[in-house]
KOLNU-326295 format. One record per residue (C-alpha): residue number from 1; residue in one letter; x, y, z. Coordinates in Angstrom, 2 decimals. Layout:
<rs>
R   k r    east   north      up
R NUM A       X       Y       Z
...
</rs>
This chain:
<rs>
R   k r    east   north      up
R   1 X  -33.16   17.77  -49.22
R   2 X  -31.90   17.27  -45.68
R   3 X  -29.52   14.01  -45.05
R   4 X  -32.23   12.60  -42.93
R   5 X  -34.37   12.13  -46.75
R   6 X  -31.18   11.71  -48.49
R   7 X  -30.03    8.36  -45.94
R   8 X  -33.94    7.55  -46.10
R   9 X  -33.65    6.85  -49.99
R  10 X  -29.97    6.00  -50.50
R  11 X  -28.34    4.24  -47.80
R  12 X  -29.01    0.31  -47.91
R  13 X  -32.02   -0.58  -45.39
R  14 X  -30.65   -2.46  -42.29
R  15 X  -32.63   -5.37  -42.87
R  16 X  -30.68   -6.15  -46.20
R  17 X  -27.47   -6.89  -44.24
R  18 X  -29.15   -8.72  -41.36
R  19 X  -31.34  -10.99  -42.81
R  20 X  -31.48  -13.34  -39.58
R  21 X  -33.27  -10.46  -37.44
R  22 X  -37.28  -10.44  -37.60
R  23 X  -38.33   -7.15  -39.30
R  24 X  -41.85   -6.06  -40.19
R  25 X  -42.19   -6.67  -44.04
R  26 X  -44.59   -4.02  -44.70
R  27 X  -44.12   -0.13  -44.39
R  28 X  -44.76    1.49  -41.45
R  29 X  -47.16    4.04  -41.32
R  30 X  -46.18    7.73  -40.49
R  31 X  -46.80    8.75  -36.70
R  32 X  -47.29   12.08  -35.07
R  33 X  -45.28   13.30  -33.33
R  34 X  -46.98   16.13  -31.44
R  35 X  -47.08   15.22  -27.86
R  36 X  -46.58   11.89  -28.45
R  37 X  -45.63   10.24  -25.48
R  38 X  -45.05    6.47  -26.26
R  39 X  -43.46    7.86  -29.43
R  40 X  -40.75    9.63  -27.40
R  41 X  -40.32    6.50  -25.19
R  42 X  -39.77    4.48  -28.43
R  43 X  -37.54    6.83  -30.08
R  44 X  -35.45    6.49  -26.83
R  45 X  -35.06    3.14  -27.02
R  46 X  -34.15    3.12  -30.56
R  47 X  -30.86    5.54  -29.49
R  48 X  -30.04    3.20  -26.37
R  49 X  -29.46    0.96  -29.36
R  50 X  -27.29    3.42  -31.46
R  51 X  -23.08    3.52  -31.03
R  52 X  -21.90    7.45  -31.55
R  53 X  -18.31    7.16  -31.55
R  54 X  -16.51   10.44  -32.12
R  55 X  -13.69    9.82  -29.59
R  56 X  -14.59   12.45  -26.84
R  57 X  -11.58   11.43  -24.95
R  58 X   -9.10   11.97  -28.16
R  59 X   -7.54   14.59  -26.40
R  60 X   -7.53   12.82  -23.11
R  61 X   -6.88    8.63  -23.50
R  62 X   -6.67    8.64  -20.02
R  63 X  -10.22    7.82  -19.87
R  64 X   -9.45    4.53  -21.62
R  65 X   -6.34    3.78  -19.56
R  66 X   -7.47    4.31  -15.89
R  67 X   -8.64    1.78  -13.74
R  68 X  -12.53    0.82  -14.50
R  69 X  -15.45   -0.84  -12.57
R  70 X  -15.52   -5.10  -13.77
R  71 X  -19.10   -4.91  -14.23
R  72 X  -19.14   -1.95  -16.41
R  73 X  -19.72   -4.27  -19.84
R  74 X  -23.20   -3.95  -20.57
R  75 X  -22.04   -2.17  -24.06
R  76 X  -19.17   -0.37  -24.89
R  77 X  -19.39    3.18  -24.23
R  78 X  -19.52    5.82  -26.99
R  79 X  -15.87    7.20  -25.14
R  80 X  -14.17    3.88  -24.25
R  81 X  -14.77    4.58  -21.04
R  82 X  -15.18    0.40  -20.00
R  83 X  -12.38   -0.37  -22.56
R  84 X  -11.03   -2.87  -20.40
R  85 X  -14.14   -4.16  -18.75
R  86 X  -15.88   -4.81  -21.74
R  87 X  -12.31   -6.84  -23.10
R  88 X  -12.73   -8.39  -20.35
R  89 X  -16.43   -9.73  -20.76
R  90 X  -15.40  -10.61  -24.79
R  91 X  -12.67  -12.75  -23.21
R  92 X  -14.50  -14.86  -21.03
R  93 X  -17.96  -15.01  -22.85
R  94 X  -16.88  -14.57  -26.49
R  95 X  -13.09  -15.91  -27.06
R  96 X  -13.77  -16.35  -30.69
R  97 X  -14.52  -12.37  -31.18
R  98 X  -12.01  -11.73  -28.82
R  99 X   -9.42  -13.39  -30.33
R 100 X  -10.44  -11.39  -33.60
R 101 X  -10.11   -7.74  -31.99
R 102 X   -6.40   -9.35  -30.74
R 103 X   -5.53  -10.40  -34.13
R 104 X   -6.19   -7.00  -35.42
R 105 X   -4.26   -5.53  -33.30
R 106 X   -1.18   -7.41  -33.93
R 107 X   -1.87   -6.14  -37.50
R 108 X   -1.10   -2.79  -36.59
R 109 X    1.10   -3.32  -33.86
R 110 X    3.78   -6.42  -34.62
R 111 X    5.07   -6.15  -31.25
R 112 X    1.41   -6.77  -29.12
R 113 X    1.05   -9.93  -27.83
R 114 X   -2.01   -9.66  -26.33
R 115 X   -4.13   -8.02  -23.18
R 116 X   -3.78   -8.90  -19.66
R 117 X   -7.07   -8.71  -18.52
R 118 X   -7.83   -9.45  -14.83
R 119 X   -9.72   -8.24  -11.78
R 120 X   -7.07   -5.77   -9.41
R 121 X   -5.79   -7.21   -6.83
R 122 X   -6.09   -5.01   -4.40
R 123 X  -10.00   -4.32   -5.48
R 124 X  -11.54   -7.17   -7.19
R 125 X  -14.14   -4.85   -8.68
R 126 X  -11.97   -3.31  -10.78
R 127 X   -9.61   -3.72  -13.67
R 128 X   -7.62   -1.71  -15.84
R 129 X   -5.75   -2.15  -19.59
R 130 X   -2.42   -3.98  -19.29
R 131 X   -0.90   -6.03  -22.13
R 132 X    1.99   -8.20  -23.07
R 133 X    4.63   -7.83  -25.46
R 134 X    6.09  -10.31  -27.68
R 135 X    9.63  -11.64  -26.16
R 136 X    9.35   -9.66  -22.61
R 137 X    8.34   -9.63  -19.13
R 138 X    7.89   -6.23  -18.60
R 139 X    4.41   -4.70  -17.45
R 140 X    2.84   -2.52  -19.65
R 141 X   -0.36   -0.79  -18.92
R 142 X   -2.34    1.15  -21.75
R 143 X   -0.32    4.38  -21.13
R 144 X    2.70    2.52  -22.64
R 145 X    0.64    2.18  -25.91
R 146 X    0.48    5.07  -28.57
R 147 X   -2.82    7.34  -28.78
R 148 X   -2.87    5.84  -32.29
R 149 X   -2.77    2.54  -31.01
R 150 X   -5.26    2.88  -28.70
R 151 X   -7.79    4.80  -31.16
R 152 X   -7.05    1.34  -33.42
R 153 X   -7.52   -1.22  -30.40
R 154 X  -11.04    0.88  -30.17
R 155 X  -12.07    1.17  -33.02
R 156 X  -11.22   -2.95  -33.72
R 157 X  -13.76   -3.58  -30.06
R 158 X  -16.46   -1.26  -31.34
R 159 X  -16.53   -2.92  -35.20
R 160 X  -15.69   -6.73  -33.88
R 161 X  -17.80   -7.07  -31.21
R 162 X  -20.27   -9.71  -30.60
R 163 X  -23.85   -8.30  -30.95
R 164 X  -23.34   -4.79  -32.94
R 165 X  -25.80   -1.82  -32.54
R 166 X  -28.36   -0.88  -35.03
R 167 X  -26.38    2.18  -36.25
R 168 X  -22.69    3.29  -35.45
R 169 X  -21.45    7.00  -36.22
R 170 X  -18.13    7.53  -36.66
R 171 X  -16.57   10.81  -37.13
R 172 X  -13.07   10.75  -38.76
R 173 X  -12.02    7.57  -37.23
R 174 X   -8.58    7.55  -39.72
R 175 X   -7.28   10.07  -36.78
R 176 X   -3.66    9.13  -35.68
R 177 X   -3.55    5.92  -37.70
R 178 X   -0.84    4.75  -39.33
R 179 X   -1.76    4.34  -43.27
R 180 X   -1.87    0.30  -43.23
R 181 X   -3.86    0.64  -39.83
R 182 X   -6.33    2.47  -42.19
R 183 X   -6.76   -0.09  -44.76
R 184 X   -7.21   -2.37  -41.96
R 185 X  -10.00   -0.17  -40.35
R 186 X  -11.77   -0.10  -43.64
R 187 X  -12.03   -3.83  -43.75
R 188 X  -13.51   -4.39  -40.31
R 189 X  -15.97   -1.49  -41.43
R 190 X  -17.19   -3.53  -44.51
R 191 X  -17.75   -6.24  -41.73
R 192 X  -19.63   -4.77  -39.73
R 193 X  -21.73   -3.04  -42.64
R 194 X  -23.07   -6.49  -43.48
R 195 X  -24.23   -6.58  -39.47
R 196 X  -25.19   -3.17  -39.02
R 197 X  -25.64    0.42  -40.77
R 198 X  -22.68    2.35  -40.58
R 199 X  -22.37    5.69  -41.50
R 200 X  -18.49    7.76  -40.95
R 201 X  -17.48   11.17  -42.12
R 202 X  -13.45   10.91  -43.09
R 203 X  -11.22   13.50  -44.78
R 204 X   -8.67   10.63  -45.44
R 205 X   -7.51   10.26  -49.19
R 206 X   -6.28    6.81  -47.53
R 207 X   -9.78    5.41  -46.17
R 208 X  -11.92    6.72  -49.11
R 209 X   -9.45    4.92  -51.62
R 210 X  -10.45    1.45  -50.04
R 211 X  -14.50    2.11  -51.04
R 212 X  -16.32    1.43  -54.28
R 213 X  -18.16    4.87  -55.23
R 214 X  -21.27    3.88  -54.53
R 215 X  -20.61    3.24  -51.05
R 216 X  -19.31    7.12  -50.69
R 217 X  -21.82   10.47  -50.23
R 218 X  -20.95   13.83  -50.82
R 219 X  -22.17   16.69  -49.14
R 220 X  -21.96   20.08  -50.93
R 221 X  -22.54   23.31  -49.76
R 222 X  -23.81   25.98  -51.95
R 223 X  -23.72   28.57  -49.03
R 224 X  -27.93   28.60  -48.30
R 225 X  -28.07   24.58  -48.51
R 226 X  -26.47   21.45  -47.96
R 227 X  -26.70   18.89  -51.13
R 228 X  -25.87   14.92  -50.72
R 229 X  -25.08   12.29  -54.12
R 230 X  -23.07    9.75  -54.11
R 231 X  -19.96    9.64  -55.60
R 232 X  -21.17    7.04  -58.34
R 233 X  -23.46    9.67  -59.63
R 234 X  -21.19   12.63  -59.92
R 235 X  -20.09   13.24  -64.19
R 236 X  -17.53   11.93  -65.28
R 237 X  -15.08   14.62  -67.00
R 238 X  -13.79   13.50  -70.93
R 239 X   -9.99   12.65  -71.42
R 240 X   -8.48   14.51  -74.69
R 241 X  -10.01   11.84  -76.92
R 242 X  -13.38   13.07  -75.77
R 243 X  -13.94    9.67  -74.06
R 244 X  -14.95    9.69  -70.30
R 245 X  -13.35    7.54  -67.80
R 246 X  -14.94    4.86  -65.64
R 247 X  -14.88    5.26  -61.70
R 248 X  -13.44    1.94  -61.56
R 249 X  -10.05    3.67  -63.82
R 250 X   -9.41    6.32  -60.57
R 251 X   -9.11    6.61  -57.40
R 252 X  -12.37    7.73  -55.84
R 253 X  -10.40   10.96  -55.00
R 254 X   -9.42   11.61  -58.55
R 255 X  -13.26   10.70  -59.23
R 256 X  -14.33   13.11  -57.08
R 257 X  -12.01   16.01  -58.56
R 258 X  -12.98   14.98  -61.98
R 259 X  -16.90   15.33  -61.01
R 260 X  -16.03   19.25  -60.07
R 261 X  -14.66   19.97  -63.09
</rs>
């Protein structure tokens, strides 16, 4: 079974966590796809509604840091590209989310105060990320921040923004976080689950811990296929007594070592 089938059966429907948003109630009927012209044009607009974030620019924040066009806040970009621009837009049309993504950050980072976000000077279209720190004067601009910093301030705009896309793919997100950053980052993931489907791929012992099993998928490879379960259906391995332990007894990672045995 490919993961496509797998998510298909498994993965909570959409429409469970957003209840407000008008969804056909009966099942669609299968379409084909051969030459399909409107088909193409609607499965287009189904990915202009998707959020891929795999940090592209991990190796190079620069392309969150430099100076950006104002307007550029039609959605956030899958690289961060309109980090500040789209700060920008949350600030003046959505203070309440806003404030969130600043709270967050001052999680993480005690000594953030918050963003100064405001058109150049010299070029009114364009702005670029400066911020404040607690107790100072000083300028900082985003190069003064950390790349794990940054990755966090990112992740907190992508997962606490006002109107979320449909589906938002995160690969590894834990990268260059600081362990409490991570259990933050797992909280603002549940939140946005209940708005959106989100689906991440982690190697973190750290972010898997904060996850009941059946929220976690394994993918196995046998070396001619890949095979998906989730974690709350892998065996559970006897203790000496011959008794078997409950998921909720471990640590999902000890779960999953336990279900290889």
């Amino acid at each position: 079974m490919n993961l496509a089938n797998y998510l298909n059966q498994t993965v909570t429907p959409l429409s469970e966590y957003t209840p407000e948003r008008k969804r056909p109630t009966t099942p669609r009927k299968r379409k084909n796809y051969h030459n399909s012209k409107q088909t193409l044009e609607e499965q287009s607009e189904a990915r202009r509604n998707w959020a891929v974030e795999r940090y592209k620019a991990v190796m190079n924040p620069e392309g969150w840091t430099k100076t950006q066009d104002i307007d550029d806040n039609r959605a956030f970009r899958p690289d961060a590209a309109n980090l500040a621009a789209f700060l920008y837009w949350m600030k003046l049309t959505h203070p309440t989310e806003y404030r969130h993504v600043v709270e967050h950050v001052q999680l993480v980072a005690p000594f953030f105060d918050d963003f100064t976000l405001e058109p150049s000077r010299t070029n009114p279209n364009k702005i670029k990320l400066e911020w404040k720190q607690k107790g100072s004067d000083a300028y900082f601009d985003g190069f003064s921040l950390s790349d794990g910093t940054l990755r966090f301030i990112c992740l907190a705009v992508l997962l606490l923004q006002p109107s979320l896309p449909s589906l938002i793919l995160l690969d590894e997100p834990e990268l260059g976080l600081h362990p409490f950053a991570i259990t933050i980052l797992a909280e603002m993931i549940e939140a946005a689950a209940r708005r959106s489907q989100v689906i991440l791929a982690t190697q973190s012992v750290t972010l898997l811990n904060q996850f009941a099993p059946e929220a976690i998928i394994i993918a196995d490879n046998d070396g001619l296929r890949t095979h998906f379960r989730r974690l709350a259906e892998q065996g559970k391995a006897p203790d000496t007594n011959g008794a078997r332990p409950s998921l909720r007894d471990l640590s999902l990672t000890a779960a999953w070592i336990l279900g290889q045995q």
